[in-house]
N, C-alpha and C positions, 0 to 999 in steps of 0.2 A: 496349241496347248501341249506343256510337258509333263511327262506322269514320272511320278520322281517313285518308286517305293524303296522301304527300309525292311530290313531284319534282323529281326532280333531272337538272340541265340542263350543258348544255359540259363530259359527259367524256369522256374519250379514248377512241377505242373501241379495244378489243384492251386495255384498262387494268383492272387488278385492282384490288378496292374494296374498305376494310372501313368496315362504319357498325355505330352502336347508335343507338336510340332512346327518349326518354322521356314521359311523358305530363304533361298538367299538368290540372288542375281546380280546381274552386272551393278544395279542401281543400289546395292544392299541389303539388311537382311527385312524381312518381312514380321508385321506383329505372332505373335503364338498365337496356337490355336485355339480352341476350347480344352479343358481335360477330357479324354476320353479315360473311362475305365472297364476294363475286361480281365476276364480269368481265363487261364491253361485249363486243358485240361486235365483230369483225370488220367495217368497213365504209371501202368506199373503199381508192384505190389505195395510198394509203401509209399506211392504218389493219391493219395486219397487224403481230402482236407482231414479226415481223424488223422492217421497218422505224421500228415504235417504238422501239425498242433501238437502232437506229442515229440517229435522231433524239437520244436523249440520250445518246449517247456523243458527240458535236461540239457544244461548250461555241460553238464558233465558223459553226455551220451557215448561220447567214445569210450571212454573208464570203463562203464557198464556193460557196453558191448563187448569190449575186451574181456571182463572179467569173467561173465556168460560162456564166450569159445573157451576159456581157460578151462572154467570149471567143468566145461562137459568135450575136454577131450578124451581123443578116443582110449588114451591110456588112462581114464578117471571111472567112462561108462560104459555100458554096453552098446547105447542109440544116441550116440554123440549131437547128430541132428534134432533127432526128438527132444532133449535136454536142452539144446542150445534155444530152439522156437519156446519149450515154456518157459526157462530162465527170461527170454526177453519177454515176451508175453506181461510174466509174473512181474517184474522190475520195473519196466518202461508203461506197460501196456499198448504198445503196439498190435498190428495184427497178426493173426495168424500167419498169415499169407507173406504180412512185410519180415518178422520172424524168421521165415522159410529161408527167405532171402541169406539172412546173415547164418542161418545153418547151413544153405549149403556151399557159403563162401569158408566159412569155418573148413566145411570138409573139403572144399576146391584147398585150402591150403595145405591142408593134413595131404593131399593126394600130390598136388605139384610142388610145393616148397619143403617140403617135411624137411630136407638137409638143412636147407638156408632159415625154417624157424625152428632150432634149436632152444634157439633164444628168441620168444617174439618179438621182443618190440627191438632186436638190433635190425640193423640200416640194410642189410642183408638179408633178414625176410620182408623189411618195409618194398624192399626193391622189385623182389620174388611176387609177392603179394599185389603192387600196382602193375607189373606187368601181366603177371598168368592168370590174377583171381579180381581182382577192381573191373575190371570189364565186362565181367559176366555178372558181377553185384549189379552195375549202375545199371546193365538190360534188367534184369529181375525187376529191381528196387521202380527203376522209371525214373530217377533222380538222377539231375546232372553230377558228374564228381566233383566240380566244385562244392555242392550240395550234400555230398555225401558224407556221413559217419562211419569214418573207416578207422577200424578200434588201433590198429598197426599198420 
């Protein structure tokens, strides 16, 4: 007997799955299987089914999120972070916790791109931003980057 396993990679966690599987050999492929269905886990601040749910209920989340770090930079307020978690809080309804997330990417950018986002949304802090500040989001968040709402 052959034990064949599969893996599968960037899903959402807290996301409900269905798969079938078939087999193939010298002889050809073999019928499918039953559907199995399973969910990810829970993982990370904005990997909880509320916060998925509100993730695709805003066709427009990036805008939002954007517009939240804009409005609560640190040259706007004084708790640039605090501002940015209830602007999304207040807009999205997100969590606190998923919030946190994109506050303290906001502020990862104010600290390592500040040069390259002058101008946010040029290709020059998109650059700055996917390499120094996306990494530490999608550990936070628990979302794959493909998954992710990344305002810039």
């Amino acid at each position: 007997s052959v034990v064949v396993s599969a893996f599968l990679s960037d899903l959402i966690p807290a996301g409900g799955y269905k798969a079938r599987v078939r087999a193939r050999s010298a002889a050809g492929w073999g019928e499918w299987s039953e559907e199995v269905s399973f969910e990810t886990a829970e993982m990370g601040q904005c990997a909880t089914k509320r916060d998925i749910v509100k993730y695709a209920q805003y066709p427009d989340i990036k805008d939002r999120l954007g517009d939240c770090m804009i409005e609560c930079s640190p040259l706007r307020v004084a708790h640039p972070k605090r501002c940015t978690r209830e602007c999304i809080v207040r807009t999205l309804d997100l969590s606190d916790a998923c919030a946190d997330c994109y506050g303290d990417s906001s502020f990862c950018i104010i600290r390592r791109c500040a040069l390259q986002c002058v101008s946010p949304k040029s290709r020059m802090c998109t650059q700055c931003n996917k390499a120094r500040c996306v990494p530490l989001l999608r550990q936070c968040t628990g979302v794959p980057e493909w998954g992710l709402k990344i305002p810039y």
